[in-house]
C-alpha positions in Angstrom: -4.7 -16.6 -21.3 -6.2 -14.0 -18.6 -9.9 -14.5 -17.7 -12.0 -11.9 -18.6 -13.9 -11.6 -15.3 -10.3 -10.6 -13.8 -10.8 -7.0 -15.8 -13.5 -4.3 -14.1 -15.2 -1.9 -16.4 -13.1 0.4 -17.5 -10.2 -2.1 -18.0 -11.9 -4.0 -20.2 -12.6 -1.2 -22.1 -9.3 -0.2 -23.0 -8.4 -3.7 -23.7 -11.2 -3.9 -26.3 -9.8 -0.9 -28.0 -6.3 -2.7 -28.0 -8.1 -5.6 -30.2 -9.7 -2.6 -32.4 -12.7 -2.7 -30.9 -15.5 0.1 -29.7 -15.1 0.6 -26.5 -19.0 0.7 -26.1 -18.4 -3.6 -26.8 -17.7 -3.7 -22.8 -20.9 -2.8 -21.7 -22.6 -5.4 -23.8 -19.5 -8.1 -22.3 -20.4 -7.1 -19.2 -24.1 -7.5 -19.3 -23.6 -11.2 -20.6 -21.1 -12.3 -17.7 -22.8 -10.4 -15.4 -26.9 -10.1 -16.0 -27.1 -12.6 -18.0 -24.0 -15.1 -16.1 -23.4 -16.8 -19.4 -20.7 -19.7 -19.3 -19.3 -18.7 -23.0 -18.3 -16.5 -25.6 -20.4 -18.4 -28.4 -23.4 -17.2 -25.7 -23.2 -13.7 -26.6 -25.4 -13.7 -29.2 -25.2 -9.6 -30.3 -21.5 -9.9 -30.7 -20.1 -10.7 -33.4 -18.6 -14.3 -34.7 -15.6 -12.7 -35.8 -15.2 -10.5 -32.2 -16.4 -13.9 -30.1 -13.5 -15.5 -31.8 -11.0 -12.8 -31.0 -11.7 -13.2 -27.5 -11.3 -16.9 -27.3 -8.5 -16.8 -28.9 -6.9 -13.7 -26.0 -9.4 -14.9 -22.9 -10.8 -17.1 -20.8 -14.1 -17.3 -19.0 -13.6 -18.5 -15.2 -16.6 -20.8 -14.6 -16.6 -22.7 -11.3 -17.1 -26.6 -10.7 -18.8 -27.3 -7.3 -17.3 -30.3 -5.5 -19.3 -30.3 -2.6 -22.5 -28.3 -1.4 -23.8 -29.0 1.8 -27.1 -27.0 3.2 -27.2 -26.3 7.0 -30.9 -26.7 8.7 -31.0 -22.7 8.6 -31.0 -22.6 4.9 -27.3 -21.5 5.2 -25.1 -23.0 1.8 -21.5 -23.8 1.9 -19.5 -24.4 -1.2 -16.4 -26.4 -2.1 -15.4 -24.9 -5.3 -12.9 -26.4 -7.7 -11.1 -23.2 -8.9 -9.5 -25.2 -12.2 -5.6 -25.3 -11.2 -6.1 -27.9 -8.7 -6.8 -26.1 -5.8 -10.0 -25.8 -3.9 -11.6 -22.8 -1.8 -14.7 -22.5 0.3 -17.7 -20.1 0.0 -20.9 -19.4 2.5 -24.3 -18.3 1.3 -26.5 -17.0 4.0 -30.4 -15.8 4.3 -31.6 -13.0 6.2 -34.8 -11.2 6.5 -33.3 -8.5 4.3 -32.0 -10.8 1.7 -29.2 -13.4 0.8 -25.1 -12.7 1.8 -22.9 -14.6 0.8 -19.4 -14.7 2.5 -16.3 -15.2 -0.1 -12.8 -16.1 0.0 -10.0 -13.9 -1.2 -6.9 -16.4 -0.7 -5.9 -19.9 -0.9 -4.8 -20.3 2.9 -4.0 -18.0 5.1 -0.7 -16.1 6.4 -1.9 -14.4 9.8 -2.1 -17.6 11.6 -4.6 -16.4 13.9 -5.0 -18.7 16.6 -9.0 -19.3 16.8 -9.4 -18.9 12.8 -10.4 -22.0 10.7 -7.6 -20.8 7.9 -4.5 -21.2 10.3 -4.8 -24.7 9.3 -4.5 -24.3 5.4 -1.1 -23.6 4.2 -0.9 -20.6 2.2 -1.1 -21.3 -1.3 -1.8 -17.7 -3.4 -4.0 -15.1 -4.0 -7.0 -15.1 -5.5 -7.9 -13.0 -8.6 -10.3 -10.7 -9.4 -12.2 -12.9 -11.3 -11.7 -16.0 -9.0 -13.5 -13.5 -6.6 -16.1 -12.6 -8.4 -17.0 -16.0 -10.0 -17.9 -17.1 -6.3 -20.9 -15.1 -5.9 -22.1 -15.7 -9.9 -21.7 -19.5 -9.2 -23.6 -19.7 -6.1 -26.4 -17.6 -7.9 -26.4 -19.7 -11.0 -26.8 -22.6 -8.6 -29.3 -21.3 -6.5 -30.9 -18.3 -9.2 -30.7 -16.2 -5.9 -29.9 -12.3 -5.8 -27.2 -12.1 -3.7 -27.4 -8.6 -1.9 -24.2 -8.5 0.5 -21.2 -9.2 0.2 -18.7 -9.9 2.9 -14.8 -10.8 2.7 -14.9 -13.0 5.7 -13.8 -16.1 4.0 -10.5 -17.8 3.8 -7.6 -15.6 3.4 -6.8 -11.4 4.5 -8.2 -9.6 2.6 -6.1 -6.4 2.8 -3.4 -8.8 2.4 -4.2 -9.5 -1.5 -5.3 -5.6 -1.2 -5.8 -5.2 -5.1 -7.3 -8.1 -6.5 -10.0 -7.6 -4.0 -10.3 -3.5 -4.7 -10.6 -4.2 -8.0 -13.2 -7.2 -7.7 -15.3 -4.7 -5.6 -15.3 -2.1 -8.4 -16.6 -5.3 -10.3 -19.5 -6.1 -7.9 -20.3 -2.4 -7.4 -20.6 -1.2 -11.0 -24.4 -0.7 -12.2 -23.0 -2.5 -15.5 -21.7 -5.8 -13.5 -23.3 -7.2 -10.6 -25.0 -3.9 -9.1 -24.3 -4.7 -5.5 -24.2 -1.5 -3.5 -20.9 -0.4 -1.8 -22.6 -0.6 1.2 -23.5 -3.8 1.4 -20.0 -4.7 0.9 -18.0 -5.6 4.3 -14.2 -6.3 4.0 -12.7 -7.7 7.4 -9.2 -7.3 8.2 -7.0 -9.0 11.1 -5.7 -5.1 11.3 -2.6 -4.2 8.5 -2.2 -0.6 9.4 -0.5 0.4 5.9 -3.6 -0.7 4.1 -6.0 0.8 6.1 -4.7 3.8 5.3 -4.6 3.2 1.6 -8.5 1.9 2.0 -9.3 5.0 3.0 -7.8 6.8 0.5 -10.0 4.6 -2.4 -13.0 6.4 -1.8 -15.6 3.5 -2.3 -18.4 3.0 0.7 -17.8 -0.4 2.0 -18.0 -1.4 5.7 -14.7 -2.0 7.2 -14.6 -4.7 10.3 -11.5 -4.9 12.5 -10.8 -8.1 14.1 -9.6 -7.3 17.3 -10.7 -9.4 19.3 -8.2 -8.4 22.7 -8.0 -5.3 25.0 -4.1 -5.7 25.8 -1.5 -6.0 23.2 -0.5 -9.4 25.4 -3.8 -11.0 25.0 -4.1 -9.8 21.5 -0.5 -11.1 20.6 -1.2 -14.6 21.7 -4.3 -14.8 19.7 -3.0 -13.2 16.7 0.2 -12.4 15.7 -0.8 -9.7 13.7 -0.8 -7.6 16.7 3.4 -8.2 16.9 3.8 -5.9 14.2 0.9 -3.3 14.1 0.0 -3.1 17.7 -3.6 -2.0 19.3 -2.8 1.5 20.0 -1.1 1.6 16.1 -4.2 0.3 14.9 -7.0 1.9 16.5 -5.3 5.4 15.6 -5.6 4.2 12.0 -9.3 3.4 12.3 -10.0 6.8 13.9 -7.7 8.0 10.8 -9.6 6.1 8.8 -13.2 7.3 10.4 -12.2 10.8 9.7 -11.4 10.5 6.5 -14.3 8.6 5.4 -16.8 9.3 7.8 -17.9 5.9 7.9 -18.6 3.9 10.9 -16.4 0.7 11.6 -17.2 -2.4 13.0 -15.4 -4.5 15.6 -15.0 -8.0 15.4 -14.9 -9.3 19.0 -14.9 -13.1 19.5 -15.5 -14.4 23.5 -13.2 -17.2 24.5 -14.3 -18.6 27.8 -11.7 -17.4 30.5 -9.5 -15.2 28.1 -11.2 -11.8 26.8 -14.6 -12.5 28.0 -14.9 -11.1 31.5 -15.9 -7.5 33.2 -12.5 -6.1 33.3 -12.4 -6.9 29.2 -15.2 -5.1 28.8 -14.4 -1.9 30.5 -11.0 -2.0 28.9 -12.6 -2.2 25.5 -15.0 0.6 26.6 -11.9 2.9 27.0 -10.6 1.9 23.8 -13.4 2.7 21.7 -15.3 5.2 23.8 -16.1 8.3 21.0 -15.2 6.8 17.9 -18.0 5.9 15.4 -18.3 2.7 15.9 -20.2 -1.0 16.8 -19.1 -3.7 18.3 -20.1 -7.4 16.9 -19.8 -9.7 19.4 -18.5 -13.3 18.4 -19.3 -16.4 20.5 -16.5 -18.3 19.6 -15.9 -21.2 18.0 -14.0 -24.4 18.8 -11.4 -25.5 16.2 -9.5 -28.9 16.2 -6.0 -28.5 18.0 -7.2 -25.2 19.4 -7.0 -23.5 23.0 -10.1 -21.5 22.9 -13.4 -22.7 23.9 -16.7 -20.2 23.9 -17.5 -18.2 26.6 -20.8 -18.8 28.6 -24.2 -17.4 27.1 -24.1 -15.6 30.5 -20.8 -14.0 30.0 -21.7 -12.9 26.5 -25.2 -11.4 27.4 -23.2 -9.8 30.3 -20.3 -8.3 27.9 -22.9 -7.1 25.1 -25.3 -5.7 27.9 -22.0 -3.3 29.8 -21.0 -2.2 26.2 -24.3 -1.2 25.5 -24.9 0.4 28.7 -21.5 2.8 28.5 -22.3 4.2 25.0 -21.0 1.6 22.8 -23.6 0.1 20.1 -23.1 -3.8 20.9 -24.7 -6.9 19.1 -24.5 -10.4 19.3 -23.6 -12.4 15.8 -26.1 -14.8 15.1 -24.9 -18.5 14.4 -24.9 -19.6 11.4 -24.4 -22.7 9.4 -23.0 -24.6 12.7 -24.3 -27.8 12.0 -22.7 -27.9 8.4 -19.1 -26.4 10.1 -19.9 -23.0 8.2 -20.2 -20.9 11.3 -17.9 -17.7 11.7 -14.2 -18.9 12.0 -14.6 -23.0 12.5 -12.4 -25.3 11.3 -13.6 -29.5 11.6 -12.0 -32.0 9.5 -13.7 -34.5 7.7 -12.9 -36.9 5.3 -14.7 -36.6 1.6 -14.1 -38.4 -1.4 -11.8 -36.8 -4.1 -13.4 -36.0 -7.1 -11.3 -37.8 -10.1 -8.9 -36.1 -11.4 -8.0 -33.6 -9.3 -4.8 -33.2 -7.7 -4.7 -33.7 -4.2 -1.0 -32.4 -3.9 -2.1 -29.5 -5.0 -4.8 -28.7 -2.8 -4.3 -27.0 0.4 -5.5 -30.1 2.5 -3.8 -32.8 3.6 -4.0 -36.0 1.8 -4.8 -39.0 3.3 -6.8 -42.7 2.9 -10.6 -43.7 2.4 -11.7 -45.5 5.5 -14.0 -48.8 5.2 -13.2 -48.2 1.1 -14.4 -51.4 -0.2 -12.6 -53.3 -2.4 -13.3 -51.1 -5.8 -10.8 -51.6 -8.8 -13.3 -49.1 -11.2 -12.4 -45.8 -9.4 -9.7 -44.5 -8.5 -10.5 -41.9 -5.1 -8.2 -40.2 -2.3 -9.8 -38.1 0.8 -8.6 -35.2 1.8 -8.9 -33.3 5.3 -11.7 -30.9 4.6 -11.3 -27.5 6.2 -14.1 -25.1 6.8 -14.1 -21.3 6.8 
């Protein structure tokens, strides 16, 4: 059966007239999942028995299982969500001064393979749905009873790469009816697929679109991600100036400093060139180490130095603030450690890699495997 969270609005709609229902049933659906984050059908207490039992019998109602929180010394979350097929994904809540974000997932694994990402190291599994989206923000605030205000696709996965599960979970989070989050608090990143770029800006919704660029010359850019092989930087900064004009929305650039690579004076000016009149900001990443990788962070002196020659030849620069470090949930880390398998679930199935308790004592009550944990 298809969980009911996976249909926006105006889908759901139509599919209550296909069960013979007014249409006008949505709106009072939508305020239980989404207002009022019920759990059940038998919880939506103004709807009838005999329409509550029509859509048990046709739906589901995705509701997470958390299988491991951990909270960072910053107040910064991080989730280990059981997703109910045997696979597990990871989701960040964060607090601000202007409110709570919370950073999601769109895919199980990851196919760009970028090489200072934490997701190159989880096999690519599937796509998340709609609904699978979705429910990561209504768990974290029925755990917490937070508002979450923002809403970036930062998480594991492309985004652009499961394109319309994840337009169609923003129409979701946007409506007034469902979760009321404002378009413009929404951020989708992207490693940099040209075709859907295009067909973003076609959609005419108001989210924030980051680029991950992260390199000045195709060759740098090439050996960090191989995105770049197919769509390269010249390819893909015409489509964000395509994209600019079309919407008239300012885009952001992901730029993450490795320490000898893209982080020195002559980057800099190059990137300067690149971007020089477009409508634009720059967010500077200090990198982060993952296991097995080549890239290390540049120097604070480097970074204040890059930010500071942006900011000084007309490009708006800033520096990302470091989140969730000492729980591994800052931007794009990846540290393996060894957790205790919750019962029941199936470690083949989970994009980790399975592996043995150490010091497990002698324990012939439970049965328990480990799995390498990896963080967004």
């Amino acid at each position: 059966m298809k969980n009911i969270k996976d249909y926006n609005f105006e889908q759901l709609k139509q599919e209550l007239i296909n069960l013979g229902e007014k249409a006008f049933r949505a709106e009072q659906i939508f305020k239980w999942l989404y207002q009022e984050k019920v759990k059940s059908f038998d919880e939506m207490t103004n709807i009838s028995l005999e329409l509550r039992e029509k859509l048990k019998e046709n739906y589901t109602i995705c509701n997470f299982g958390i299988l491991k929180k951990q909270e960072s010394k910053d107040g910064t979350i991080k989730y280990l969500f059981d997703i109910l097929d045997g696979n597990a994904i990871e989701t960040v809540l964060m607090s601000y001064h202007h409110g709570y974000s919370i950073c999601v997932s769109s895919q199980i694994g990851c196919k760009m393979g970028c090489k200072f990402c934490a997701s190159t190291g989880i096999n690519f599994i599937r796509n998340l749905t709609s609904g699978e989206i979705v429910e990561q923000i209504l768990a974290v605030e029925q755990d917490t009873g937070v508002k979450i205000s923002n809403v970036v696709f930062m998480g594991i996965g492309e985004p652009l790469d499961n394109y319309d599960n994840v337009i169609n979970s923003i129409h979701i989070i946007n409506h007034p009816k469902g979760l009321n989050i404002g378009a413009r608090h929404i951020s989708i990143s992207t490693s940099g697929i040209v075709p859907k770029i295009y067909r973003l800006a076609e959609e005419n919704i108001q989210c924030t679109l980051s680029i991950s660029l992260h390199a000045t010359t195709n060759e740098k850019r090439s050996e960090m991600m191989p995105v770049n092989n197919t769509y390269k930087i010249e390819e893909l900064l015409q489509a964000c100036k395509d994209y600019i004009a079309k919407t008239n929305r300012r885009i952001s650039f992901e730029y993450a400093l490795a320490k000898d690579n893209n982080d020195n004076l002559e980057d800099a000016k190059r990137l300067v060139h690149l971007l020089k009149g477009m409508l634009c900001h720059v967010n500077l990443i200090p990198i982060n180490k993952i296991e097995n990788g080549k890239f290390t962070k540049a120097t604070n002196e480097n970074i204040m130095k890059f930010r500071d020659y942006l900011n000084e030849h007309g490009i708006v620069a800033t520096i990302r603030r470091e989140l969730g470090s000492d729980i591994d949930a800052a931007c794009r880390t990846i540290k393996k450690k060894k957790f205790v398998m919750v019962p029941g679930l199936n470690a083949k199935k989970l994009a980790f890699k399975p592996g043995t308790i150490d010091n497990l004592k002698n324990n012939t009550n439970q049965t328990a495997t480990t799995f390498i944990h990896n963080t967004l």
